[in-house]
C-alpha positions, 0 to 999 in steps of 0.5 A: 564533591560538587560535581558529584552532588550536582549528578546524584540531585539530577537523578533524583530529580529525573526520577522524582518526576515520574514515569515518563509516557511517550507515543512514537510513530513506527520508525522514529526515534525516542530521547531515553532521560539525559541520566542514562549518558555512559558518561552518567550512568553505570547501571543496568537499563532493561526493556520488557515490550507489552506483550508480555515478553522477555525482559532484555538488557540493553544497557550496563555499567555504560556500554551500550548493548543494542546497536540502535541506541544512539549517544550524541552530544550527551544525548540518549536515543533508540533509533529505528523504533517497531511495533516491537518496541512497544513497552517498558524500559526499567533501570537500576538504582541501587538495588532496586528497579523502576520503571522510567519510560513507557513507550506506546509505539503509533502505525503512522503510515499514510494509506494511500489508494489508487485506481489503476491507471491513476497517478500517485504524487507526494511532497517529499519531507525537507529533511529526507534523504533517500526514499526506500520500497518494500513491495507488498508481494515481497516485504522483505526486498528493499529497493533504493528509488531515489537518493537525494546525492546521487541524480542517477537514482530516480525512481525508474521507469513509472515514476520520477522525482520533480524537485520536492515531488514523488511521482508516479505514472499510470499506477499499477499493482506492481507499485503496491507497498511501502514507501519510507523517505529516511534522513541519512542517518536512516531515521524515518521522517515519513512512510506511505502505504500505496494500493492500487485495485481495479476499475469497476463497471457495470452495463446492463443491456436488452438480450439480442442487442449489441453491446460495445464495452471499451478497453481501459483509458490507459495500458495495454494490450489486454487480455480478457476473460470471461467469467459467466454468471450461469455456472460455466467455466471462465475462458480467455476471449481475448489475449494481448488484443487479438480475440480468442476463437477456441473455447469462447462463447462469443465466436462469430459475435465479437468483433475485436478492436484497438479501443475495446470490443463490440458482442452482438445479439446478446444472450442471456448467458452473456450475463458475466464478469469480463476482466482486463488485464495488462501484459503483466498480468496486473487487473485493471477493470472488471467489467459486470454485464447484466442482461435483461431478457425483456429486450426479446418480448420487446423486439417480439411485440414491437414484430407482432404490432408491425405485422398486426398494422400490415393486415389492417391496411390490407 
């Protein structure tokens, strides 16, 4: 008779407190009050997320109905949480129905942005296990990059783990994504969205100079093509290092290089987009060349001034 007494003022108790308010990170897990045990609690505990969804039973007379919720050591937890979970969880007593917990879920992905070519270097959680990546073009692929007891799974060939450090190498746009370091039970301690974008340059040069514009510090060999600012269409100049002569403007102008490339005797025209990309096809620098036409009337007067200076010495 204690006993029953003892468990009926805990119910009382939990619930005489008031619903109870959570905000949760994507991926963590939520302690559900200790009077929804099994061992405890043989009502009904329903879910019904903000969004004016469907209400769902996850729990009667005991059993568990949703794989996600976890009993440990007279514990309650749903583990694993989304954006979905973001909502109402209700039970019964009695008759009656009432709210017990309000789960507000939280986006704590760490946004991380990366310049082509830069690396990437992240401590890892303590308590973390594994480390999972969901490619941005492919969200629903999850590839394995370390594990913590097996020295086999490191990564691959851009990156590494260094003791308690994530690293990864020369970054492109095939490391863009997701990022999840999880316990072994799968709980997530910590997750980091990776965005590598190109490099970006600007020259502006005198119409009938030259110009040398240099390859990226890092990859290759490139492929360029020109997007020109007057309405013409964009050409490849340049593919995998070695310069294109058919279709490019700048045939008998481009002298191609290991380091970069030199155009003489600019034109107006010039003026455009150049874009390097690796063998991959990743973008890694947009180069904008703005021409200035005073550099004609400049290099005109300054052969006029010497031809005028030539007849008054004569």
């Amino acid at each position: 008779m204690f006993l029953v007494f003892l468990t009926v003022s805990c119910i009382v108790f939990d619930f005489s407190s008031g619903v109870r308010h959570e905000s949760v990170c994507h991926g963590k897990s939520v302690r559900l009050p200790d009077l929804f045990a099994p061992v405890r609690y043989s009502g009904q505990l329903y879910f019904t997320p903000s969004n004016w969804g469907t209400m769902k039973l996850i729990m009667t007379n005991g059993e568990v109905l949703d794989p996600r919720i976890k009993v440990s050591s007279g514990k309650v937890y749903v583990t694993d949480l989304t954006e979905k979970d973001d909502g109402t969880f209700a039970a019964t007593f009695g008759d009656k129905l009432r709210d017990v917990l309000r789960l507000e879920m939280l986006d704590c992905t760490q946004e991380i942005n990366k310049l082509y070519g830069y690396s990437l270097e992240y401590d890892i959680p303590e308590e973390a296990e594994f480390l999972e990546f969901n490619p941005t073009h492919s969200l629903d692929q999850t590839m394995i990059l370390w594990n913590r007891s097996d020295p086999q799974i490191n990564v691959g060939k851009r990156g590494e783990v260094r003791e308690t450090v994530f690293m990864i190498f020369r970054s492109t746009q095939a490391d863009n994504g997701y990022y999840s370091f999880r316990q072994k039970d799968n709980t997530l301690e910590s997750k980091l969205h990776l965005t590598v974008k190109e490099n970006h340059k600007y020259f502006e040069e005198q119409e009938g100079k030259s110009v040398f514009i240099n390859n990226p510090w890092t990859g290759g060999p490139w492929t360029v093509t020109f997007n020109p600012e007057h309405g013409e269409d964009r050409s490849t100049v340049i593919k995998e290092g070695v310069e294109i002569w058919n279709n490019n403007r700048f045939s008998g102008r481009m002298d191609a290089r290991k380091n970069g490339f030199e155009i003489a005797f600019l034109e107006n025209e010039d003026a455009g987009i150049f874009e390097f990309r690796d063998p991959e096809g990743h973008l890694a620098l947009t180069l904008h060349l703005s021409i200035n036409p005073e550099g004609v009337v400049n290099a005109y007067l300054s052969r006029l001034q010497q031809h005028l200076l030539h007849i008054l010495m004569m």
